[in-house]
C-alpha positions as CSV (number, residue, x, y, z in Angstrom):
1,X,171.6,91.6,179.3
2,X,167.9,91.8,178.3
3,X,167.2,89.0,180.2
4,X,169.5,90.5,183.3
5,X,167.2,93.4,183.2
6,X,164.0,92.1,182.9
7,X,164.4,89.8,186.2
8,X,165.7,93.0,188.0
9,X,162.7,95.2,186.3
10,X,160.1,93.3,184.9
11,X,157.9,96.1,185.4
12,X,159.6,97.8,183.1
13,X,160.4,95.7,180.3
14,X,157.8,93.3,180.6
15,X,156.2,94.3,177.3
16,X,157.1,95.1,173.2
17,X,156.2,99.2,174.0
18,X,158.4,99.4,176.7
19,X,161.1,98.0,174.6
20,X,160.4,100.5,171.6
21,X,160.5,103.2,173.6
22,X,163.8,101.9,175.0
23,X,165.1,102.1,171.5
24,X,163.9,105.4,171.0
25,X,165.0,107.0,174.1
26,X,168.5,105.9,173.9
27,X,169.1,106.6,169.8
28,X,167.3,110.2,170.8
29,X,169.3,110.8,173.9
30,X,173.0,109.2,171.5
31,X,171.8,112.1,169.0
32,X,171.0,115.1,171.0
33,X,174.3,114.5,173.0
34,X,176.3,114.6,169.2
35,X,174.4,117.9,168.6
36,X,174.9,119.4,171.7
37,X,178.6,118.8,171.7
38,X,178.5,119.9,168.1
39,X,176.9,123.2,169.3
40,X,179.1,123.6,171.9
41,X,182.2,123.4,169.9
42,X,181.3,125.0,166.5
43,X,177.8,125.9,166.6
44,X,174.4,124.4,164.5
45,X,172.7,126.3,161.7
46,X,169.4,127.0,162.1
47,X,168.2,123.5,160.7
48,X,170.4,121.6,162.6
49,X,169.4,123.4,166.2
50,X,165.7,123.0,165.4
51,X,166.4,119.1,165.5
52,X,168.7,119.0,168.5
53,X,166.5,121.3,170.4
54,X,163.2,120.6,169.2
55,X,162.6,117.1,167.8
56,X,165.0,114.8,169.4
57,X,163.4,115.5,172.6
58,X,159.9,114.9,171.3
59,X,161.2,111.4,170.5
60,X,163.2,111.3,173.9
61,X,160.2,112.3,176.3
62,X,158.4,110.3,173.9
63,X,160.2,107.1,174.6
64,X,160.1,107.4,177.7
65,X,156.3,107.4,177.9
66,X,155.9,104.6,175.6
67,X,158.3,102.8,178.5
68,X,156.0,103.6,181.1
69,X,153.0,102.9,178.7
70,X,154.5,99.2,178.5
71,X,155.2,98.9,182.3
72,X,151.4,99.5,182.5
73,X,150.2,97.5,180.3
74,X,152.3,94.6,181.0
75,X,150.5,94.8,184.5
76,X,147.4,93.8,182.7
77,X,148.2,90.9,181.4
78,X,146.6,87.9,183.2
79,X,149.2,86.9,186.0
80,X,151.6,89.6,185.2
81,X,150.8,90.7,188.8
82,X,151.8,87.9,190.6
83,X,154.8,87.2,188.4
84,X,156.2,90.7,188.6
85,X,155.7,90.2,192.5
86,X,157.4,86.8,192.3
87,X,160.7,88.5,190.4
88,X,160.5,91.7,192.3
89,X,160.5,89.3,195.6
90,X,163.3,88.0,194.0
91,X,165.3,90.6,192.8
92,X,165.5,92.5,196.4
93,X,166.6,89.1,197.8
94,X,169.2,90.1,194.9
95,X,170.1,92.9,195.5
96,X,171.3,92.5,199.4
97,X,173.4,89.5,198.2
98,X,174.5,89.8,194.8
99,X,177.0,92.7,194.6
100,X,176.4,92.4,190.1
101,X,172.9,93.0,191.4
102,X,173.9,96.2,192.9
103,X,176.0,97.3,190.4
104,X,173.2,97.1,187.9
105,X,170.7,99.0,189.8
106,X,173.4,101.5,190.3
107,X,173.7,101.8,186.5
108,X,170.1,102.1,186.2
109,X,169.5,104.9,188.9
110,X,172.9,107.0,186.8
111,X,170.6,106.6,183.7
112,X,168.0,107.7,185.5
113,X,170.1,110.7,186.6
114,X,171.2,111.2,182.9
115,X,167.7,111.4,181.4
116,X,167.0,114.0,183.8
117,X,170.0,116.2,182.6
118,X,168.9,115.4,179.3
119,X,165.4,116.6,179.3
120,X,166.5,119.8,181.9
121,X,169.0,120.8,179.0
122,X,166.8,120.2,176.1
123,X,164.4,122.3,177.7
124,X,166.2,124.9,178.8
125,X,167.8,124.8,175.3
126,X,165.0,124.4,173.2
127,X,163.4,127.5,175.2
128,X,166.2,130.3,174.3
129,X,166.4,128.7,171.3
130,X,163.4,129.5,170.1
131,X,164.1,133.5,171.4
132,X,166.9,133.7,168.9
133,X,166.7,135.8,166.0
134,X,168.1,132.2,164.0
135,X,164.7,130.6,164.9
136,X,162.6,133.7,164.5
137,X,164.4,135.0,161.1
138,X,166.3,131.8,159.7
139,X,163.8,128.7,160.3
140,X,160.9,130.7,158.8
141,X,162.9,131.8,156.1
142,X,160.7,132.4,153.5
143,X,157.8,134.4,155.6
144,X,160.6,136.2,157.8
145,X,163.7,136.9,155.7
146,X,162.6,140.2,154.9
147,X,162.7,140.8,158.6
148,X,165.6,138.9,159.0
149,X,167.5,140.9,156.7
150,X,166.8,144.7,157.8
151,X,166.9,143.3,161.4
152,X,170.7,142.4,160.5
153,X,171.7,146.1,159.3
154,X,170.1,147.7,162.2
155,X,170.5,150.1,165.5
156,X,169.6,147.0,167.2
157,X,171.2,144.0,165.7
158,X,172.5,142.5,168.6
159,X,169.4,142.3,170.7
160,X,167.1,139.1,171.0
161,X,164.4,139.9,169.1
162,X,162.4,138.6,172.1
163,X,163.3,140.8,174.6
164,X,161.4,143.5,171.9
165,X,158.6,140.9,170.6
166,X,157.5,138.8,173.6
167,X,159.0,140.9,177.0
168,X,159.7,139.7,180.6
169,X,157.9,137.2,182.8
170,X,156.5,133.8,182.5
171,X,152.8,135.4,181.2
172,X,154.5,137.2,178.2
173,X,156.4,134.0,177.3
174,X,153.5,131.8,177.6
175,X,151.7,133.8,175.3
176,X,154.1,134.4,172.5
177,X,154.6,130.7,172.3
178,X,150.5,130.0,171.8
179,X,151.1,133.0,169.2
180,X,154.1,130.9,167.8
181,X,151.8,127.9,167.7
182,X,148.8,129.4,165.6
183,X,152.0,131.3,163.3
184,X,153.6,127.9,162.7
185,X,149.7,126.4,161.4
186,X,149.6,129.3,159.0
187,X,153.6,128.8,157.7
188,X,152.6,125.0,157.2
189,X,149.2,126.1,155.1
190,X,150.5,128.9,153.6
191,X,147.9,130.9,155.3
192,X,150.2,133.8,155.8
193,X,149.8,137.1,154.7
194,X,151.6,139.4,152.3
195,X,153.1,141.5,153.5
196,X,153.6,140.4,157.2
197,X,151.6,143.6,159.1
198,X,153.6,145.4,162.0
199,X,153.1,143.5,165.1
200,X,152.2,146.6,167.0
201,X,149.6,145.8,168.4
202,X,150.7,142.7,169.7
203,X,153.8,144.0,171.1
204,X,154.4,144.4,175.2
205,X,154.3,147.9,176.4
206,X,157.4,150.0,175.9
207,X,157.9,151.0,179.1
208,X,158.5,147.0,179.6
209,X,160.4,146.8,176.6
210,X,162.4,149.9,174.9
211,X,162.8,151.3,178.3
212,X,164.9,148.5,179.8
213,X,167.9,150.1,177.9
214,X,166.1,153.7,176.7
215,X,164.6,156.4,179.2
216,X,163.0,159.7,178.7
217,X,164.4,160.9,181.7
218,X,167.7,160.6,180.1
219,X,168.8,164.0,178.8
220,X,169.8,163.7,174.6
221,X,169.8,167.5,174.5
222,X,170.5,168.6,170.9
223,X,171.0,166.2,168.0
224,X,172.8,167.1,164.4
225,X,171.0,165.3,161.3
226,X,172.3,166.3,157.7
227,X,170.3,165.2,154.3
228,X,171.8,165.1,151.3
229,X,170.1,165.1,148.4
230,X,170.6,164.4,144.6
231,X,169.0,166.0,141.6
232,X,168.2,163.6,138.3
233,X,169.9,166.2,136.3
234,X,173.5,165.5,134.7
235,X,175.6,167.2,137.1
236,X,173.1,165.0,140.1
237,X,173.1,168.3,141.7
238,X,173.3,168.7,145.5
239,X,171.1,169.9,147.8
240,X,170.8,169.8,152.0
241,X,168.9,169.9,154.8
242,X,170.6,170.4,158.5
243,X,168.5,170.4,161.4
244,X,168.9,170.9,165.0
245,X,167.0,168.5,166.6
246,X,165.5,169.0,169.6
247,X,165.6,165.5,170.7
248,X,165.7,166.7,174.9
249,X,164.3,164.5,177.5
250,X,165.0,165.9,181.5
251,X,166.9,168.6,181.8
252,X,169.1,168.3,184.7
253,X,169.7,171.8,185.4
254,X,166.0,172.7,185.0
255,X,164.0,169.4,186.7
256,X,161.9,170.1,183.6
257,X,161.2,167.5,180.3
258,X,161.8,169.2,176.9
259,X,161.8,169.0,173.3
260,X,160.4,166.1,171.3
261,X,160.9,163.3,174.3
262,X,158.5,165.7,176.5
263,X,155.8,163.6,175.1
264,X,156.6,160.5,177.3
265,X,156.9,162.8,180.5
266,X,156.0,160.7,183.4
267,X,154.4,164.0,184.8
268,X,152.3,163.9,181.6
269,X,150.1,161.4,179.5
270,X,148.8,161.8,176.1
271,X,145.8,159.4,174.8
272,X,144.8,159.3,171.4
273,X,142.4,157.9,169.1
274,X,143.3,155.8,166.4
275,X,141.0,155.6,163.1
276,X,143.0,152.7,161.3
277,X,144.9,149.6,162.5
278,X,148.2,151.7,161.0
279,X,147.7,154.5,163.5
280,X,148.0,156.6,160.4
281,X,145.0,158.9,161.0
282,X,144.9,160.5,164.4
283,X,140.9,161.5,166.2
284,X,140.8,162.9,169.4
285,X,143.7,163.5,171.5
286,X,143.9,164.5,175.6
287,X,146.6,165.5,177.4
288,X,146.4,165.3,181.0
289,X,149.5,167.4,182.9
290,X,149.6,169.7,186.3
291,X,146.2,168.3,186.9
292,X,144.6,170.0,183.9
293,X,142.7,168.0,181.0
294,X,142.7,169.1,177.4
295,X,141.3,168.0,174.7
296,X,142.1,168.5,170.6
297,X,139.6,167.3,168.0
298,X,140.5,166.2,164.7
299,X,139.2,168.0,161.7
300,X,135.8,167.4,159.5
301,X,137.8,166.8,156.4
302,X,141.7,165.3,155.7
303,X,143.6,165.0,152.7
304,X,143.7,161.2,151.8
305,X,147.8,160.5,151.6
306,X,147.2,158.2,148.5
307,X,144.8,160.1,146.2
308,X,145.5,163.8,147.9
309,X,142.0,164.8,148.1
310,X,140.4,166.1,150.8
311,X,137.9,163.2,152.0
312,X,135.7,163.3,155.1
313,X,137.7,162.4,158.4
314,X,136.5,159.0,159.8
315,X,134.3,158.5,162.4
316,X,134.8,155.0,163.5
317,X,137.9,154.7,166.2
318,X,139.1,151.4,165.9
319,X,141.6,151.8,169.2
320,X,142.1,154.5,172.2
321,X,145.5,154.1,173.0
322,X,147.9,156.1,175.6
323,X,150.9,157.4,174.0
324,X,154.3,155.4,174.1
325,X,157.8,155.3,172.5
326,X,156.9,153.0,169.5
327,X,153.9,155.4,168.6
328,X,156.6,157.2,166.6
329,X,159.2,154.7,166.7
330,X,157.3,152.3,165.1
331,X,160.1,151.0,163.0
332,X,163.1,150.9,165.3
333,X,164.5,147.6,163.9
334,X,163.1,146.8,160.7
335,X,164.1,149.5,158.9
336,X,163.2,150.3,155.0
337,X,164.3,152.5,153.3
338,X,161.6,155.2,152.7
339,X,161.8,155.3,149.3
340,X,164.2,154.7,146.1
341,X,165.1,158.2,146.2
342,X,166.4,158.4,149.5
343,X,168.0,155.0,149.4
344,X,169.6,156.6,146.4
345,X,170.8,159.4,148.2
346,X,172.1,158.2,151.0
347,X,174.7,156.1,148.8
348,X,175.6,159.1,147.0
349,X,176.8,160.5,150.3
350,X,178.0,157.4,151.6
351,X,180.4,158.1,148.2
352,X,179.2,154.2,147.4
353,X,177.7,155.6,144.4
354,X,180.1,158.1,142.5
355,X,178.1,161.2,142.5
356,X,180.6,162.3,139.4
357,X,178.9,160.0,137.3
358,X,176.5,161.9,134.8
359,X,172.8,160.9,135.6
360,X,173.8,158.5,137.5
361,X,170.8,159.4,140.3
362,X,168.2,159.5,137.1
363,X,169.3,156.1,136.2
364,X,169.4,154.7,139.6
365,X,165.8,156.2,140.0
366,X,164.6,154.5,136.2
367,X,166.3,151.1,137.7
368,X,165.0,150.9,140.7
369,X,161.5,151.7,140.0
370,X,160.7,148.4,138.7
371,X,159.7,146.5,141.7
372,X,158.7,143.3,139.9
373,X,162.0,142.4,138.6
374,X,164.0,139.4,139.9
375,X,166.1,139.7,142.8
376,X,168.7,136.9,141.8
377,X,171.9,138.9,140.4
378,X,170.5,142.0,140.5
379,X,173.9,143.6,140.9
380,X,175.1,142.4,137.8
381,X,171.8,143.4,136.3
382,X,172.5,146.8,137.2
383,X,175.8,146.9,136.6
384,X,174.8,145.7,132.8
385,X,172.6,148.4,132.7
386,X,174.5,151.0,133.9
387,X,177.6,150.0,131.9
388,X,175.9,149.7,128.6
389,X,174.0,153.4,129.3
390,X,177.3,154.5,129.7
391,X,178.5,153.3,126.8
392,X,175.8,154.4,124.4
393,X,176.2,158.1,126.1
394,X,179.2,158.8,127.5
395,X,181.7,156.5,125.7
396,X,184.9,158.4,127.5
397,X,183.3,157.9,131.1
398,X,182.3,154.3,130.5
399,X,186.0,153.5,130.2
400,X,187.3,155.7,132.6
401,X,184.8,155.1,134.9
402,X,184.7,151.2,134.6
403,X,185.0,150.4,138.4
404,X,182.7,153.5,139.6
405,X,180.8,151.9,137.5
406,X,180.1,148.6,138.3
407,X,180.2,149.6,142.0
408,X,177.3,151.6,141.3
409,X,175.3,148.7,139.7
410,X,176.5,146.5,142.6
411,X,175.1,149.2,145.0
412,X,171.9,149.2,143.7
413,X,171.8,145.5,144.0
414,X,172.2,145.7,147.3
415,X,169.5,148.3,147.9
416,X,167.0,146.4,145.9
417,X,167.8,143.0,147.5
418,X,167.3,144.9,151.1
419,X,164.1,146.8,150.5
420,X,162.2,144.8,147.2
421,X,160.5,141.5,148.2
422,X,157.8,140.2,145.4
423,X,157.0,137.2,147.0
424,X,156.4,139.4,150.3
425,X,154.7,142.0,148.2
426,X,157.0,144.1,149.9
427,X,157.7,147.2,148.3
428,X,159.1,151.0,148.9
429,X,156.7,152.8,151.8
430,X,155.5,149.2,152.2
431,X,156.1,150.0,155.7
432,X,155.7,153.6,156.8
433,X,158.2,155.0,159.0
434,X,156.2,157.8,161.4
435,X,159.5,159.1,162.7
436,X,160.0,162.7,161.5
437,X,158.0,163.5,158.4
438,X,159.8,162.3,155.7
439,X,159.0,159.6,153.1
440,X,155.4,158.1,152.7
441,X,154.1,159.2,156.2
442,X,152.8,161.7,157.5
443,X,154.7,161.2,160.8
444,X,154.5,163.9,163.4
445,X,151.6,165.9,161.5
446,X,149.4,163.4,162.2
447,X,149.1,165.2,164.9
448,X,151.0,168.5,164.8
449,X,148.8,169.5,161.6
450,X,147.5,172.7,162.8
451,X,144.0,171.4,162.3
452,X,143.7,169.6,165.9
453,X,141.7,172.3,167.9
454,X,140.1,172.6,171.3
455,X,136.5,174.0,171.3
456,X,138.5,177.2,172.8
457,X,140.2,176.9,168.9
458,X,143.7,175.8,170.7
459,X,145.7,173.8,168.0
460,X,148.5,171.4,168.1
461,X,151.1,173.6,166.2
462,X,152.7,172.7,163.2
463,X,155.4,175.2,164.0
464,X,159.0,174.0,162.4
465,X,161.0,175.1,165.7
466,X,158.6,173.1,167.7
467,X,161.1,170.3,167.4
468,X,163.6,171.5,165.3
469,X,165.8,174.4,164.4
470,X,166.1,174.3,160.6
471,X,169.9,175.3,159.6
472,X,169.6,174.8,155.9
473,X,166.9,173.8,153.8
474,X,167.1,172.8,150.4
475,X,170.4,174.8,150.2
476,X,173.1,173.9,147.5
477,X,175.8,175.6,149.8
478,X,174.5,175.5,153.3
479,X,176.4,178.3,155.9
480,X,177.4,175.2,158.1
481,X,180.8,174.1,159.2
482,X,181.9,171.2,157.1
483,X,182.4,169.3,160.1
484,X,178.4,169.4,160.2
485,X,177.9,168.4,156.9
486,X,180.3,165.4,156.7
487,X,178.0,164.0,159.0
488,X,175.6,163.3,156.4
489,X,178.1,161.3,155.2
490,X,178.1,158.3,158.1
C-alpha cells in the first residue's frame, strides 16, 4: 500500500518526516474522533476535554506540517526533482487508464476532506471550550476553585463566565486569550498570587456586558429585604432589619429615572476618582445632567476602615473612572459571605441551624473564627465539637437534640468549606462586597458620607431614605406582616 502511494504521491511520501507525520496525523485524528463521540454521548470531564480539544489537534496540525515538511525536503534531494516528475508523469498516465488509480486518488481527496472537518471542529471546539466555566474553574483547579465554587451557588450560575470576563467581538476574544496565555505561564511557575485580585479592571464595560440581560431603563420599583440576626447569648436572641429598597430605574408613568438605579441614567454620567486599585476610597466626583456640571470633593481627613483612625485622605488618584453597574456590583458572581456572623445568621433563618439550640450562634462564631484550620472533614469537625460542648453543658439537649445537632456541625462545614481557602489566603472580607453597607465595606458611603462637598458646601447626603425606607431596625418584634418577614427566610 506504501509503495501504491508513494508512486501515486511521491511528493508526499518521498521522505522519513512525511511518514512520521503520517503516523501522527492519523493516531491524532483515530483519538480525537473517540473523544468527540465520547463527548457527544456522555460528556468529558474537564481533563479529558482539554486533550480532545486542545492537545490532540496540536499533534494533528502538527502532523500534517511535518508531512509537508518531508514533501519539501524530499525535493532537495539530488534527483528527487526529476524522479518525482518521472512518477508524477506516470501516475497521470494512471490515472486516466487505471480505474484502482482513480479510486485511490478519490480516497485521498475524502481524506483530505476529513482532515478539514477535523481541524474545523477541533477549532471551533477547542474555542468554546476554553469559554466554559469547566476550563476556567475545573482545569485550574487549584488557583480557581475558590471561584469555581461561589460561582456554582450564585444569581448567575448558568452563564458562561466569558460572556462576563472576556465580552463580544473578535478584539475582546483575542485579548482574553493573550491574557489566558501569560495566566497559564504563571499557573505552570507558580507565579500566581494569593488571593487572586478582582479582575475589575480588566473586565469589558458593563454596558457590553451586564446590560445584555440587565437595563436601567427597566423599572424594579420597590424591593423587600429582611435581616435576621442572632445574638451569642443563650436564648441566640433575634433581632431584624426590613428595608424598603428603593431599587427604581425608569419610571414609566413619570419618563423620569429614580431611586438607587438613577445613578446609571443615560441622561446622566457620574465620574469619579479612585485613590486605590480596590475603589475603596472615593476623590473627586462630577456629575454632569440637564447640561449642568457639578463637582464634590472628598474630605482632608478619612477614617482608615482597618485601624479606625482618622488618617489624612490620599492625594495620589490611581484611576478616573465613569460610573457603571459593577462600581457597586462588584461581586455579582463570586459571592462571599461577608463575614462569619452573617453567614451564621443567614443559616439560622434558613432554619439549617436550629436556632433552639442554646449558644449555638456563640459557638458557631468561636468555630468559625479559626481560619487556619483544615478544610478536609470539617463537618465532622464541627459536628465533634458541637456534640461534645453539648454534652459537657447541656447533657439533656445533647441527646434530644442529636440530629439538630450534627446538622449544625455539618452546616458549618459547609460554610467554612465555601468561604475559608488557606492555600488562597482567602479569608472572611477577603473580598469586599460594595453593595449596600454591610460587612467589611464601606459600600455606598464611600460616597454618600456627608463629607463630599462642592465649594458652594453641597454634600452627597448620607440620608437613610435616600435609598431606602427603614421598616424595622434592630427590632426583636418588628410591626411587619409576617408575610414580610418570612422572606428573610429564602
Amino acid at each position: 500500500m506504501l509503495k501504491r502511494l508513494t508512486s501515486l504521491f511521491p511528493v508526499f511520501w518521498g521522505h522519513w518526516l512525511s511518514v512520521v507525520g503520517s503516523i501522527a496525523t492519523t493516531v491524532a485524528a483515530n483519538a480525537f474522533l473517540v473523544f468527540f463521540l465520547m463527548d457527544m454521548t456522555r460528556g468529558l470531564n474537564p481533563y479529558s476535554a482539554a486533550v480532545a480539544y486542545m492537545i490532540l489537534p496540536i499533534f494533528f496540525v502538527g502532523g500534517l506540517v511535518l508531512v509537508a515538511l518531508g514533501a519539501w525536503r524530499g525535493g532537495k534531494r539530488p534527483g528527487a526533482e526529476a524522479r518525482a516528475s518521472s512518477r508524477l508523469s506516470t501516475a497521470l498516465q494512471a490515472i486516466t487508464v487505471d480505474p484502482k488509480t482513480r479510486k485511490r486518488l478519490m480516497a485521498f481527496g475524502l481524506l483530505t476532506g476529513i482532515n478539514i472537518a477535523i481541524v474545523t471542529i477541533a477549532t471551533y471546539k477547542g474555542v468554546t471550550y476554553t469559554s466554559t466555566p469547566s476550563f476556567c474553574g475545573q482545569l485550574c483547579h487549584q488557583t480557581m476553585e475558590p471561584e469555581h465554587t461561589v460561582y456554582k451557588d450564585s444569581p448567575h450560575a448558568r452563564i458562561p463566565c466569558a460572556d462576563c470576563h472576556v465580552g463580544h467581538g473578535i478584539g475582546p476574544f483575542f485579548e482574553s486569550k493573550l491574557a489566558g496565555a501569560r495566566q497559564l505561564w504563571h499557573m505552570t511557575t507558580g507565579d500566581i498570587p494569593r488571593p487572586i485580585p478582582t479582575p475589575v479592571h480588566g473586565l469589558r464595560p458593563a454596558r457590553e456586558t451586564c446590560e445584555k440581560c440587565h437595563w436601567p431603563a427597566k423599572f424594579s420599583g420597590y424591593r423587600m429585604v429582611v435581616h435576621h440576626k442572632y445574638a451569642d447569648d443563650e436564648q441566640n436572641s433575634r433581632t431584624t432589619d426590613v428595608v424598603q429598597l428603593h431599587v427604581g430605574g425608569m419610571n414609566r408613568r413619570t419618563g423620569k429615572y429614580e431611586g438607587i438605579h438613577w445613578h446609571v441614567n443615560k441622561g446622566v454620567k457620574i465620574t469619579y476618582e479612585a485613590m486605590n486599585k480596590e475603589r475603596a476610597v472615593i476623590g473627586k466626583v462630577t456629575v454632569e445632567r440637564a447640561g449642568k456640571t457639578t463637582v464634590f470633593y472628598p474630605p482632608k481627613t478619612y477614617t482608615d476602615p482597618k485601624t479606625e483612625k482618622d488618617i489624612p485622605f490620599p492625594t495620589k488618584v490611581v484611576e478616573t473612572r465613569v460610573m457603571d453597574c459593577v462600581d457597586c456590583h462588584n461581586r455579582p458572581t463570586h459571592v462571599y459571605a461577608r463575614s462569619e456572623s452573617m453567614a451564621i445568621d443567614r443559616a439560622m433563618a434558613l432554619g439549617k441551624i436550629n436556632p433552639s439550640l442554646p449558644f449555638v450562634k456563640k459557638q458557631s462564631l468561636a468555630l468559625l473564627k479559626d481560619t487556619s484550620a483544615p478544610r478536609r472533614d470539617a463537618g465532622k469537625r464541627y459536628a465533634a465539637k458541637l456534640a461534645q460542648f453539648y454534652a459537657q453543658k447541656y447533657p439533656q439537649v445533647a441527646k434530644d437534640k442529636a440530629t439538630q445537632i450534627r446538622y449544625a456541625g455539618e452546616e458549618l462545614g459547609r460554610i467554612y468549606r465555601k468561604n475559608i481557602w488557606p492555600r488562597m489566603n482567602i479569608r472572611w472580607g477577603t473580598y469586599p462586597n460594595h453593595l449596600g453597607h454591610r460587612g467589611t465595606s464601606e459600600g455606598c458611603f464611600r460616597c454618600h458620607d456627608d463629607e463630599h462637598a462642592t465649594k458652594e458646601e453641597e454634600y452627597i447626603s448620607q440620608d437613610c431614605d435616600t435609598c431606602h425606607d427603614l421598616l424595622a431596625d434592630d427590632e426583636a418584634k418588628p410591626d411587619v406582616p409576617e408575610a414580610v418577614l418570612k422572606l428573610g427566610q429564602r
